[in-house]
PDB file of N, CA, C and O in Angstrom, chain B, residues numbered from 101:
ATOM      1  N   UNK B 101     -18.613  42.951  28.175  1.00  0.00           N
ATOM      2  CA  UNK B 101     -18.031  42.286  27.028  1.00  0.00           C
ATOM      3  C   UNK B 101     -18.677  40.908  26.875  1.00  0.00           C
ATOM      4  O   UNK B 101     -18.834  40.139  27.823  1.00  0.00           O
ATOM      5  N   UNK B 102     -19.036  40.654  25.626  1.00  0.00           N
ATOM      6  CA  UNK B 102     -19.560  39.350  25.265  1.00  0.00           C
ATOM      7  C   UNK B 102     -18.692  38.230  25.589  1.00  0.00           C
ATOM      8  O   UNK B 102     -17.486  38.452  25.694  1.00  0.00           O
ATOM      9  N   UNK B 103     -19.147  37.055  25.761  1.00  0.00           N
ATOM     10  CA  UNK B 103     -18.096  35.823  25.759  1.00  0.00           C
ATOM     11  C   UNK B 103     -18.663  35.299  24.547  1.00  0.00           C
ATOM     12  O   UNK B 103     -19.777  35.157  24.043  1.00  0.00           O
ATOM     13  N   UNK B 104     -17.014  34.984  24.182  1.00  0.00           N
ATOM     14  CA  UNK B 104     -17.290  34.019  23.102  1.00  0.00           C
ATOM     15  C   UNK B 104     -17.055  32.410  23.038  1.00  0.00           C
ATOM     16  O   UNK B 104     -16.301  31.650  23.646  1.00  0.00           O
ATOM     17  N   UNK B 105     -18.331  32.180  21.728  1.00  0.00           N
ATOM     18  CA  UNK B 105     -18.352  30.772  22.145  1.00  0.00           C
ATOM     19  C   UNK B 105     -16.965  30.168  21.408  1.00  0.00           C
ATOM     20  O   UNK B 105     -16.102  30.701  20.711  1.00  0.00           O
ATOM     21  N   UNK B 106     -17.189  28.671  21.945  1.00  0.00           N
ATOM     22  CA  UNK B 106     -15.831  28.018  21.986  1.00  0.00           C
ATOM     23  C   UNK B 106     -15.913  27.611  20.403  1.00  0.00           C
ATOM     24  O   UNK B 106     -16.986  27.203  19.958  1.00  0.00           O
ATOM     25  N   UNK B 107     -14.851  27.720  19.623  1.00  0.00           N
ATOM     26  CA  UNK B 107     -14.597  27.039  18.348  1.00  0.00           C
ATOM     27  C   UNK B 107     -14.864  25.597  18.199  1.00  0.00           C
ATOM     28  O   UNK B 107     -14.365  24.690  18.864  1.00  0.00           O
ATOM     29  N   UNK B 108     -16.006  25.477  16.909  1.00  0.00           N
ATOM     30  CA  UNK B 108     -16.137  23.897  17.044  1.00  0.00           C
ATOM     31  C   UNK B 108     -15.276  23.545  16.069  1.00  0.00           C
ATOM     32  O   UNK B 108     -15.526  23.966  14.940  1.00  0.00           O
ATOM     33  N   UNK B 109     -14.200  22.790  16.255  1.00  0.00           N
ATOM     34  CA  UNK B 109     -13.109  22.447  15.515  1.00  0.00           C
ATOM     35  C   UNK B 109     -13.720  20.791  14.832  1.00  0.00           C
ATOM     36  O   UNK B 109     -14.258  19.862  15.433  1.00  0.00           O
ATOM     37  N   UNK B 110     -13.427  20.913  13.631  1.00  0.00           N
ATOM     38  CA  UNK B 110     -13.773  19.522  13.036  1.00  0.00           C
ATOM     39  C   UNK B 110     -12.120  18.976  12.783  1.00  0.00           C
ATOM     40  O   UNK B 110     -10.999  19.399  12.501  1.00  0.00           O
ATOM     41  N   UNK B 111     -12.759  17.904  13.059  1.00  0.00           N
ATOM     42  CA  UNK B 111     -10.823  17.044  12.805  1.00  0.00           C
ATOM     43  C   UNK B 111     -11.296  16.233  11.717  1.00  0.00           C
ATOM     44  O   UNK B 111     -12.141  15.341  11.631  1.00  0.00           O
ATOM     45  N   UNK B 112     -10.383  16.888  10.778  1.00  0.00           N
ATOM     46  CA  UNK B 112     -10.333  15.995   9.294  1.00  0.00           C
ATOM     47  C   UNK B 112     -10.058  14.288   9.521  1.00  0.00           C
ATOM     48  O   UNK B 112      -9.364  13.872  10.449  1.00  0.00           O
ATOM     49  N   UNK B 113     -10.677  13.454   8.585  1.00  0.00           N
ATOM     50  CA  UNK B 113      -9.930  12.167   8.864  1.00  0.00           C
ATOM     51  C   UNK B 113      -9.409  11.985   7.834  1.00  0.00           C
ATOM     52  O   UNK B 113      -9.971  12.485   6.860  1.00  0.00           O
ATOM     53  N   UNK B 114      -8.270  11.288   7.631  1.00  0.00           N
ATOM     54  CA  UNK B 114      -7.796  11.269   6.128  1.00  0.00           C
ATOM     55  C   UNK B 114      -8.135   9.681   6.007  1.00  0.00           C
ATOM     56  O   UNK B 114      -8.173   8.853   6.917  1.00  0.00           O
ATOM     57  N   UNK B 115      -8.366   9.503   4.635  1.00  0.00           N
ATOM     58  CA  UNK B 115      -9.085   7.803   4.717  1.00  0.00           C
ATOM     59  C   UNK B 115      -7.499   6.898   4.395  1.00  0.00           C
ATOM     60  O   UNK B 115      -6.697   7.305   3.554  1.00  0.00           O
ATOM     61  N   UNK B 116      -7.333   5.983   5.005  1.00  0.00           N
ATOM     62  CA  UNK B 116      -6.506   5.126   4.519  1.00  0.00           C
ATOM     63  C   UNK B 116      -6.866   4.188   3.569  1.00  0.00           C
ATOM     64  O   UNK B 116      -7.797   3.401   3.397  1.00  0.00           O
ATOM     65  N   UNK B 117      -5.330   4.673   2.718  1.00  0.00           N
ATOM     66  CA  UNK B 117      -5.847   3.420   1.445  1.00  0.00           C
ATOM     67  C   UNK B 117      -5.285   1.978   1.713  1.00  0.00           C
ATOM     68  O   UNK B 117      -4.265   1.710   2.348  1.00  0.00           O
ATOM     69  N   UNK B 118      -6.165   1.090   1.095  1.00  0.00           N
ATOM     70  CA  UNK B 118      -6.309  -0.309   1.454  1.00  0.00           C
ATOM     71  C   UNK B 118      -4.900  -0.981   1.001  1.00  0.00           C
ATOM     72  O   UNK B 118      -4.509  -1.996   1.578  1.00  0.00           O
ATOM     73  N   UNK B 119      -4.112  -0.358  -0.097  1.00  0.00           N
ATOM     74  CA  UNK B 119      -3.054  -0.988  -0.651  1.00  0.00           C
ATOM     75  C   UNK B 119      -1.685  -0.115   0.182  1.00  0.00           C
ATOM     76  O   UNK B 119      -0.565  -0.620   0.267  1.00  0.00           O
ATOM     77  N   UNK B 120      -1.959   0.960   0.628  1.00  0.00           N
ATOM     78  CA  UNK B 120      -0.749   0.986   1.206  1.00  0.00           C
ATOM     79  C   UNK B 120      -0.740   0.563   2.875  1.00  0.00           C
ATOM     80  O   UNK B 120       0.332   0.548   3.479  1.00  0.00           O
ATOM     81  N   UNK B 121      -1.687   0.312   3.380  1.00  0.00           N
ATOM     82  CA  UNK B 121      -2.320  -0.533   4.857  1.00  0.00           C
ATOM     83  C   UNK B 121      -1.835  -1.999   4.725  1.00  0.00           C
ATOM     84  O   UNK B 121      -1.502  -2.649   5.716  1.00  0.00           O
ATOM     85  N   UNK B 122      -1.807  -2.500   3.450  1.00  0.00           N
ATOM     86  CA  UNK B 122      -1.852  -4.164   3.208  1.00  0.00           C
ATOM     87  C   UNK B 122       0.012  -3.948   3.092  1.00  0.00           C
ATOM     88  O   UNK B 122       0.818  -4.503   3.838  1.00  0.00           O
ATOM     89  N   UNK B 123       0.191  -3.444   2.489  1.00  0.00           N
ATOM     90  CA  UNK B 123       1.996  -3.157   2.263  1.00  0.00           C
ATOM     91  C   UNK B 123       2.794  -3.430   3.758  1.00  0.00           C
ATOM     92  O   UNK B 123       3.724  -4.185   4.046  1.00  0.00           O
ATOM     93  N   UNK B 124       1.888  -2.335   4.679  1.00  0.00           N
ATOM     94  CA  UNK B 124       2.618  -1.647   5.810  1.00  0.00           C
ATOM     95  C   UNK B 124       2.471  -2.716   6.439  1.00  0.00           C
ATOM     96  O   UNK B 124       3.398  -2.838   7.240  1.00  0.00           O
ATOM     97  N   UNK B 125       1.658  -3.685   6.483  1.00  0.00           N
ATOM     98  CA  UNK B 125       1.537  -4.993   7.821  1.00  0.00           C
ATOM     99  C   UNK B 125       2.055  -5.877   6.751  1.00  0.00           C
ATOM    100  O   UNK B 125       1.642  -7.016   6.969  1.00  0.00           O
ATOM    101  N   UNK B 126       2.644  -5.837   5.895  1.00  0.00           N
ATOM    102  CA  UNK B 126       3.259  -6.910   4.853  1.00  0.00           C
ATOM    103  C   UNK B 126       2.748  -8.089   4.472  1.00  0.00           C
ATOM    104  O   UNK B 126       3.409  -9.127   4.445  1.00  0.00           O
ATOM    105  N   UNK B 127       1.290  -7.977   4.091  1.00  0.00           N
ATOM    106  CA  UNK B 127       0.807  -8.778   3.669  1.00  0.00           C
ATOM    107  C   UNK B 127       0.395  -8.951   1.939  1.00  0.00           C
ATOM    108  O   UNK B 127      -0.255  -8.149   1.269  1.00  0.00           O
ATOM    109  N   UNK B 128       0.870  -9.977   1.584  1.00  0.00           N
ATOM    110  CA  UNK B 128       0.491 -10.213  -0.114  1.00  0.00           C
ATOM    111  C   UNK B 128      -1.050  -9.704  -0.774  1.00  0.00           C
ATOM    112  O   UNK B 128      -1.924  -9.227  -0.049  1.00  0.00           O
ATOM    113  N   UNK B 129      -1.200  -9.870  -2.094  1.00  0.00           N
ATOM    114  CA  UNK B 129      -2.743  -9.439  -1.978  1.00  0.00           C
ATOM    115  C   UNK B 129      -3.590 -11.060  -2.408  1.00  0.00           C
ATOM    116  O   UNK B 129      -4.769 -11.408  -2.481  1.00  0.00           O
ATOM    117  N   UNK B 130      -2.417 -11.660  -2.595  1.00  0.00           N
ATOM    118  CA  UNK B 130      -2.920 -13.765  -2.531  1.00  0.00           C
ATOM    119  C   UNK B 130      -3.309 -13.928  -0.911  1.00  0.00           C
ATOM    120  O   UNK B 130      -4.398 -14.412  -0.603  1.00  0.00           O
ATOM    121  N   UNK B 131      -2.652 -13.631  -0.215  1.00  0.00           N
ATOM    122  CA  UNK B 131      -2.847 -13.656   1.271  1.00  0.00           C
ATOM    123  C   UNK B 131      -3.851 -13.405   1.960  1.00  0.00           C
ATOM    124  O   UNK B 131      -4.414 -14.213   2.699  1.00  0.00           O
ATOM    125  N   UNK B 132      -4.290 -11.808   1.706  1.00  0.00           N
ATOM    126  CA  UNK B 132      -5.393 -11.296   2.038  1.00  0.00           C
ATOM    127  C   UNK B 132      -6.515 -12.106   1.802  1.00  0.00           C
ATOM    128  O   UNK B 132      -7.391 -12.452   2.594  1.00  0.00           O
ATOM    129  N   UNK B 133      -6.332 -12.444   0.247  1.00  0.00           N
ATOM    130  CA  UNK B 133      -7.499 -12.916  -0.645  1.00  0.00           C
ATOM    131  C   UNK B 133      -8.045 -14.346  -0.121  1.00  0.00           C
ATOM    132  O   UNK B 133      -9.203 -14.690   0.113  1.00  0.00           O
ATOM    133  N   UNK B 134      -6.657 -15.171   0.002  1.00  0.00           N
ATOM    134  CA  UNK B 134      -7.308 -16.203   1.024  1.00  0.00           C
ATOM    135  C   UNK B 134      -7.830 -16.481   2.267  1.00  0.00           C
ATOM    136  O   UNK B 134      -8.322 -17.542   2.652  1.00  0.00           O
ATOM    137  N   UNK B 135      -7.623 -15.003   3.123  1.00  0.00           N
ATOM    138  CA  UNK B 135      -7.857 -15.103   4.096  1.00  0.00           C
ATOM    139  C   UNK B 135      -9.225 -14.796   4.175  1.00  0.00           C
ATOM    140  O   UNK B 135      -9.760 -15.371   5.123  1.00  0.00           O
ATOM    141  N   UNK B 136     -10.106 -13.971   3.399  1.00  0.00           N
ATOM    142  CA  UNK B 136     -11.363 -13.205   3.034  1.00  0.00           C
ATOM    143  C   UNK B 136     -11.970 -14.109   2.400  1.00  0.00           C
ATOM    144  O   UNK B 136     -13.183 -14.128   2.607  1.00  0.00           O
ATOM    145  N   UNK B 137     -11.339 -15.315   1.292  1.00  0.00           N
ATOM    146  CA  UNK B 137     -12.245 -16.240   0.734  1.00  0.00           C
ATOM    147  C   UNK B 137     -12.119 -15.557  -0.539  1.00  0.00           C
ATOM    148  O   UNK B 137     -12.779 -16.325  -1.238  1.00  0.00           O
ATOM    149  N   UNK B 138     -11.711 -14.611  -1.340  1.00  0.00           N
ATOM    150  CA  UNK B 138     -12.406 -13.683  -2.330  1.00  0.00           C
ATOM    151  C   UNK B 138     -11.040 -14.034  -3.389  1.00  0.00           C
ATOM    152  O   UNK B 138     -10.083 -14.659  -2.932  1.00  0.00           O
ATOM    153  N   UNK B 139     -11.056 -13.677  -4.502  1.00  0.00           N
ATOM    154  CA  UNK B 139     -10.037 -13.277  -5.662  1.00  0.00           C
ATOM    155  C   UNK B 139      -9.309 -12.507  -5.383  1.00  0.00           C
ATOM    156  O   UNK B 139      -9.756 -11.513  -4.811  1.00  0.00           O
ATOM    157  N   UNK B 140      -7.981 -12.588  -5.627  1.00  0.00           N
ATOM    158  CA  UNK B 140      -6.886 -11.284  -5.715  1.00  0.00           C
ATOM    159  C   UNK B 140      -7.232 -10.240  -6.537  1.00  0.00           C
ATOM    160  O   UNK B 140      -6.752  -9.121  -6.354  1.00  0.00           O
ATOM    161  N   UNK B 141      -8.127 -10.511  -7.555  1.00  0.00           N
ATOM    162  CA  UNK B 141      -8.481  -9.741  -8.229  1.00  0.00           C
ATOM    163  C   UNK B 141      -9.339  -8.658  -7.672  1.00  0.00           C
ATOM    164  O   UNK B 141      -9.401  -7.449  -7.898  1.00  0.00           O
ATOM    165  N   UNK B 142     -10.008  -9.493  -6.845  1.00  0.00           N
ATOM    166  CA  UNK B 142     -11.057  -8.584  -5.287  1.00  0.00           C
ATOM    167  C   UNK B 142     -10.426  -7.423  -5.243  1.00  0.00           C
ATOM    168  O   UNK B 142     -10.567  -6.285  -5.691  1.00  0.00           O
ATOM    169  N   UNK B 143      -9.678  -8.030  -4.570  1.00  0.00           N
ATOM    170  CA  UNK B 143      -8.580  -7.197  -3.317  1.00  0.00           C
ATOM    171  C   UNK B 143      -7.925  -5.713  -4.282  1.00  0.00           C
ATOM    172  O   UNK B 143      -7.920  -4.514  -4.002  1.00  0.00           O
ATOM    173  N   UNK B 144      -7.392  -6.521  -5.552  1.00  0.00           N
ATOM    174  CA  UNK B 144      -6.811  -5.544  -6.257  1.00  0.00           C
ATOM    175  C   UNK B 144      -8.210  -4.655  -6.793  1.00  0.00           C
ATOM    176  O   UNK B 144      -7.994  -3.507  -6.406  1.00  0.00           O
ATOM    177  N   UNK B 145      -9.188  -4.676  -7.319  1.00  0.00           N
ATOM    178  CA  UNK B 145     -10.044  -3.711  -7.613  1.00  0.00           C
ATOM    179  C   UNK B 145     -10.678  -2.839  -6.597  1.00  0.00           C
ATOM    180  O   UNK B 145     -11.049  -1.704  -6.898  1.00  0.00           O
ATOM    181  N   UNK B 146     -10.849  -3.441  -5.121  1.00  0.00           N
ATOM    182  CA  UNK B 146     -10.556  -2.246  -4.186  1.00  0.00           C
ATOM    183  C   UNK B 146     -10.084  -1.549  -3.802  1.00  0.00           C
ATOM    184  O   UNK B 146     -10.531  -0.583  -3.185  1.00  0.00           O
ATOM    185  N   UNK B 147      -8.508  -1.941  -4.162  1.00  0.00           N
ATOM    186  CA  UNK B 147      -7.550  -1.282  -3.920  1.00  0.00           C
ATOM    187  C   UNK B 147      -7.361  -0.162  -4.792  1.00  0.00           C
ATOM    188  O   UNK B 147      -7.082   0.979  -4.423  1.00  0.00           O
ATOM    189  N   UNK B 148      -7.527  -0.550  -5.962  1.00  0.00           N
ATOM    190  CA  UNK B 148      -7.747   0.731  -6.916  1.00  0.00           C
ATOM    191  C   UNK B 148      -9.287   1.477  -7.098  1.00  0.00           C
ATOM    192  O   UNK B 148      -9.650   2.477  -7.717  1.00  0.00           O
ATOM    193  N   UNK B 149      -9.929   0.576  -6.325  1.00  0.00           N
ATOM    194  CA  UNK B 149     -10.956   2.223  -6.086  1.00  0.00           C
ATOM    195  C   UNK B 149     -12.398   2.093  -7.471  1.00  0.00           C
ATOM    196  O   UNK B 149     -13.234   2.872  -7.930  1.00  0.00           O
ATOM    197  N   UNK B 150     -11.963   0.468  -7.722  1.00  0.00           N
ATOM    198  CA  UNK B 150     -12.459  -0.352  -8.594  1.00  0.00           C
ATOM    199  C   UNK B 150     -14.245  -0.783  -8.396  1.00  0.00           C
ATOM    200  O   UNK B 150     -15.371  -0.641  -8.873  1.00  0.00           O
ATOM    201  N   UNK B 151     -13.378  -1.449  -7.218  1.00  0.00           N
ATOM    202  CA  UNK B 151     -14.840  -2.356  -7.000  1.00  0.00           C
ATOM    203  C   UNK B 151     -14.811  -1.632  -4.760  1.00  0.00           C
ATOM    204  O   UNK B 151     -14.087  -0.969  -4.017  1.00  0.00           O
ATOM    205  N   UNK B 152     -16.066  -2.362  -4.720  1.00  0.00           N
ATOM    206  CA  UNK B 152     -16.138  -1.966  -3.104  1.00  0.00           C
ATOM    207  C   UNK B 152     -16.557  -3.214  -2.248  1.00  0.00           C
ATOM    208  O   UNK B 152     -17.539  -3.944  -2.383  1.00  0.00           O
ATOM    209  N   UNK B 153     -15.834  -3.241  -1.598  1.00  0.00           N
ATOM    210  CA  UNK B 153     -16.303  -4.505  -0.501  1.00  0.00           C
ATOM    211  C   UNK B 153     -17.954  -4.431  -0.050  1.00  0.00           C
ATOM    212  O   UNK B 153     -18.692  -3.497  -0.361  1.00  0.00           O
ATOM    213  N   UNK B 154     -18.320  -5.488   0.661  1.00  0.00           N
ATOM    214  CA  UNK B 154     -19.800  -5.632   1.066  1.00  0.00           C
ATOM    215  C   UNK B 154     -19.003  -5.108   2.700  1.00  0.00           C
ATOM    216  O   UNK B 154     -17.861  -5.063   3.158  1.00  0.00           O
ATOM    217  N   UNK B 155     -20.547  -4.747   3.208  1.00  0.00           N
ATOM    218  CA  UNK B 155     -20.039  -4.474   4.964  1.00  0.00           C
ATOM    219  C   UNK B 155     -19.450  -5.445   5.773  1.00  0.00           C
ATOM    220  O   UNK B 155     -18.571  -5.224   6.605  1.00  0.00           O
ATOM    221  N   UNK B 156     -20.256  -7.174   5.354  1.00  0.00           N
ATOM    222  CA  UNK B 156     -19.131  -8.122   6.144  1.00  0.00           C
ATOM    223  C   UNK B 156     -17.328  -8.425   5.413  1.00  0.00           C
ATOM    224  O   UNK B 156     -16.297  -8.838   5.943  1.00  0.00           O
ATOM    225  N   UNK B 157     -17.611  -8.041   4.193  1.00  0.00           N
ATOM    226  CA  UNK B 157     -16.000  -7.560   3.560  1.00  0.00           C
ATOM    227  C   UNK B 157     -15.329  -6.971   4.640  1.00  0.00           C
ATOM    228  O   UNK B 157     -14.675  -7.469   5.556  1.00  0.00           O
ATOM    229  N   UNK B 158     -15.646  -5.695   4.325  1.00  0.00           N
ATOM    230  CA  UNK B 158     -15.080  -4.630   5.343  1.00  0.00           C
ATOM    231  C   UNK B 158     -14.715  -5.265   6.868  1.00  0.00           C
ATOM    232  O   UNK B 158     -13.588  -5.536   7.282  1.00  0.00           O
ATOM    233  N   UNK B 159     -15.873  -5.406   7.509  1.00  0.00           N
ATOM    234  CA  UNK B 159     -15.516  -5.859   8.980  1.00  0.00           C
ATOM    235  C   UNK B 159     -14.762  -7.218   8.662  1.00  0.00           C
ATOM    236  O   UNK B 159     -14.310  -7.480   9.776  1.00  0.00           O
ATOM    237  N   UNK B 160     -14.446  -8.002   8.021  1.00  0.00           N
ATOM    238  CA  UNK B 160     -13.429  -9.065   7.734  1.00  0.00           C
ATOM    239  C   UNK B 160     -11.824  -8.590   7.491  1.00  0.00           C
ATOM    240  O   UNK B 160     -10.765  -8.967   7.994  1.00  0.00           O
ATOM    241  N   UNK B 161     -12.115  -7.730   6.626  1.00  0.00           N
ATOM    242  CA  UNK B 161     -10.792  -6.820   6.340  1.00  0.00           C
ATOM    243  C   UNK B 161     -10.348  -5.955   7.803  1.00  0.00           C
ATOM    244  O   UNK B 161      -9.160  -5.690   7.985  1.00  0.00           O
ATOM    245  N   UNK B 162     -11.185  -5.629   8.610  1.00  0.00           N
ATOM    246  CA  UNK B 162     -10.488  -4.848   9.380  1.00  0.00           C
ATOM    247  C   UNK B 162      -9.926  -5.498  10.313  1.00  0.00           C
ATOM    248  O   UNK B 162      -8.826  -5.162  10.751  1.00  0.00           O
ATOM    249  N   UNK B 163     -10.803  -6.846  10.895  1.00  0.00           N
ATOM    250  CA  UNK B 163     -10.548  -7.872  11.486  1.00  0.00           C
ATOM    251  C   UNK B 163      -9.261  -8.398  11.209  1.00  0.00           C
ATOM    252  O   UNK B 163      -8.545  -8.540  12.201  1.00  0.00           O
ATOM    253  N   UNK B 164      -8.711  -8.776   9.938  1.00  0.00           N
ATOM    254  CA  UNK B 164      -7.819  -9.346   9.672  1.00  0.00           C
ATOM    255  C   UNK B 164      -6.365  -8.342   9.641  1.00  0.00           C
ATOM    256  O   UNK B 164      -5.212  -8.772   9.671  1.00  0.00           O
ATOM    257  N   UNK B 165      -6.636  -7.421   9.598  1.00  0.00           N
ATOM    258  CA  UNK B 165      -5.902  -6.268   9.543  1.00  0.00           C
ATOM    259  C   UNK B 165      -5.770  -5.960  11.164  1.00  0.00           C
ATOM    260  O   UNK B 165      -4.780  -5.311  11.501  1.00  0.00           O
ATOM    261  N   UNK B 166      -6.676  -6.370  12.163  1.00  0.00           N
ATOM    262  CA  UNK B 166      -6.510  -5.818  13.288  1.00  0.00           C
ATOM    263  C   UNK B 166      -6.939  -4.285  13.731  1.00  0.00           C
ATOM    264  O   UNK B 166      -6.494  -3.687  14.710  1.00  0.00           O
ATOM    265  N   UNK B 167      -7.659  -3.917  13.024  1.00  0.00           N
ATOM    266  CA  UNK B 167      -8.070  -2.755  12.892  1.00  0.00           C
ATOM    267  C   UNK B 167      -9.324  -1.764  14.442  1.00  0.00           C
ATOM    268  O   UNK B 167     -10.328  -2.155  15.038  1.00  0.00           O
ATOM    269  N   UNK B 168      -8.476  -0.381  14.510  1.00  0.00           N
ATOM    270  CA  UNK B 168      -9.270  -0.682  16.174  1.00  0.00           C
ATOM    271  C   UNK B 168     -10.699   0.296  15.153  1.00  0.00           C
ATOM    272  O   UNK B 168     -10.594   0.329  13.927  1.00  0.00           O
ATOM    273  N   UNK B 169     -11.800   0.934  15.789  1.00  0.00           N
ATOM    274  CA  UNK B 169     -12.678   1.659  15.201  1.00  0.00           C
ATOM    275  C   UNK B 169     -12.685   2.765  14.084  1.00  0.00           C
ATOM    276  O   UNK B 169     -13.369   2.756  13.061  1.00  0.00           O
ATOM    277  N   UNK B 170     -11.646   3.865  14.549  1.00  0.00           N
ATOM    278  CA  UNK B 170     -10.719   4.716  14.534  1.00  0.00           C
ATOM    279  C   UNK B 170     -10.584   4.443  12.550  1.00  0.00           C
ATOM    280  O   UNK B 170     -11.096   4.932  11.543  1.00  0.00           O
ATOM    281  N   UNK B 171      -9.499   3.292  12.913  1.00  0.00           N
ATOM    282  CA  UNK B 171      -8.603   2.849  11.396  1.00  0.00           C
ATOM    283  C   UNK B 171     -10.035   2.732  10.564  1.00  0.00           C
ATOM    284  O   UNK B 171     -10.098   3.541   9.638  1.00  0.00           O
ATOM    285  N   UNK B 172     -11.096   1.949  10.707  1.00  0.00           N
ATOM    286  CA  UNK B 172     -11.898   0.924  10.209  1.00  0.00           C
ATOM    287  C   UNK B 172     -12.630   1.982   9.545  1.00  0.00           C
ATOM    288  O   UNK B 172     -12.804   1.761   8.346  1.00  0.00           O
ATOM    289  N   UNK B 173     -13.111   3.073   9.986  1.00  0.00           N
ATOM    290  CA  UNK B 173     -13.936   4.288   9.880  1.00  0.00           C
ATOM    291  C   UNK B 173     -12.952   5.007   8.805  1.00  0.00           C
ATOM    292  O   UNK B 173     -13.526   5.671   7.943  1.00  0.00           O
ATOM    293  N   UNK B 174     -11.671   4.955   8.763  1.00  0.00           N
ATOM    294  CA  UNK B 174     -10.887   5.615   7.776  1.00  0.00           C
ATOM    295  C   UNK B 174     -10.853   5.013   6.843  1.00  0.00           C
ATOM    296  O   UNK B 174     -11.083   5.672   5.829  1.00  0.00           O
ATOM    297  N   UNK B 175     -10.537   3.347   6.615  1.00  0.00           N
ATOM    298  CA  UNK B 175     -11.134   2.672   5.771  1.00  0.00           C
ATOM    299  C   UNK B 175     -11.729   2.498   4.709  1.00  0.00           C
ATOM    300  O   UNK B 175     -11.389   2.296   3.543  1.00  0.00           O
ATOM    301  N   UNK B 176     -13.296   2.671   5.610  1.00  0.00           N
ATOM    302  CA  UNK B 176     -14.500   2.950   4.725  1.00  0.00           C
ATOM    303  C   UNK B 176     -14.729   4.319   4.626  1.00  0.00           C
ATOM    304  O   UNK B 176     -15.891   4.648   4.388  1.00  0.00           O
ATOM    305  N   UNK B 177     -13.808   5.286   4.765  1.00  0.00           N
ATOM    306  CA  UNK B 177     -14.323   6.209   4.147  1.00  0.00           C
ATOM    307  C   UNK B 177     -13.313   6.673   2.715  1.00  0.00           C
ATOM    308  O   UNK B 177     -13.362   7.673   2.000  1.00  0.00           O
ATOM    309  N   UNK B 178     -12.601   5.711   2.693  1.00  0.00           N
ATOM    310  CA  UNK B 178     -11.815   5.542   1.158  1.00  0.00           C
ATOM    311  C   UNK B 178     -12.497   4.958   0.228  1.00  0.00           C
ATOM    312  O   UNK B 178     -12.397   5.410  -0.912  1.00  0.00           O
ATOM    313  N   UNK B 179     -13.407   3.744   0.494  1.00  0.00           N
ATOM    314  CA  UNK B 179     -14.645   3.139  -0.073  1.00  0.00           C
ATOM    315  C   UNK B 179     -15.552   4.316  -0.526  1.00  0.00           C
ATOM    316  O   UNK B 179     -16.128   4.412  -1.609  1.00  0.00           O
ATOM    317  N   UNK B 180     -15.569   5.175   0.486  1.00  0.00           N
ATOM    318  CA  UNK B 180     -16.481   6.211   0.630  1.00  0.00           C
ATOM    319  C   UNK B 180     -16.241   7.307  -0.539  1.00  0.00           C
ATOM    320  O   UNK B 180     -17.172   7.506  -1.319  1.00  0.00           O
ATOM    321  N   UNK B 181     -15.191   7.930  -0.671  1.00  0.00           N
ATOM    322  CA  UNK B 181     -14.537   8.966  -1.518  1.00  0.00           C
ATOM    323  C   UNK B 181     -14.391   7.891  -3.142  1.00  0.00           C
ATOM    324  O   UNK B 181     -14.352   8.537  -4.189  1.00  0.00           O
ATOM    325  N   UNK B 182     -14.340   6.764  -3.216  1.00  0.00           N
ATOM    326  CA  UNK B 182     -13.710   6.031  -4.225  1.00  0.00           C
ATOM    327  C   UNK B 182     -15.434   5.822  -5.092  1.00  0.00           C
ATOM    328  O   UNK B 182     -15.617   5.767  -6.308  1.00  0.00           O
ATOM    329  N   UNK B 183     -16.198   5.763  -4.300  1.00  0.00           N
ATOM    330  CA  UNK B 183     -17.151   5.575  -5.038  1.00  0.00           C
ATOM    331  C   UNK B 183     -18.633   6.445  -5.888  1.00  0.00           C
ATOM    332  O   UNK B 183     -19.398   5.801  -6.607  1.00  0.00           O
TER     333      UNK B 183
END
């Protein structure tokens, strides 16, 4: 009898969105915005999938968010799907 090989299982990531992440740690989107240097308006057109952060955006945002690899990668892959 043959052996069979092992199932390569892919694990979906689901991307987290930036406005319900900013909600959940209860932060404003004036808050964020000052903390990044950028417009609320920033914040809000990423959030809607508008506009897209630059890569030191991102690693600022995750930073400030506390974000471990994992989250950061889910992140940008909402950037990712949004654009």
């Amino acid at each position: 009898m043959a052996k069979k090989k092992p199932s390569k299982r892919r694990v979906a990531l689901r991307p987290i969105e930036p406005r319900a992440l900013r909600q959940s740690l209860g932060y404003t989107r004036n808050g964020i915005a000052d903390a990044l240097g950028v417009a609320a308006s920033t914040i809000a057109g990423w959030e809607n999938g508008h506009r897209t952060p630059s890569a030191v955006q991102l690693a600022r945002l995750a930073e400030v968010y506390d974000l471990n690899a994992e989250q950061s990668g889910r992140l940008l892959l909402f950037f990712c799907e949004a654009a």
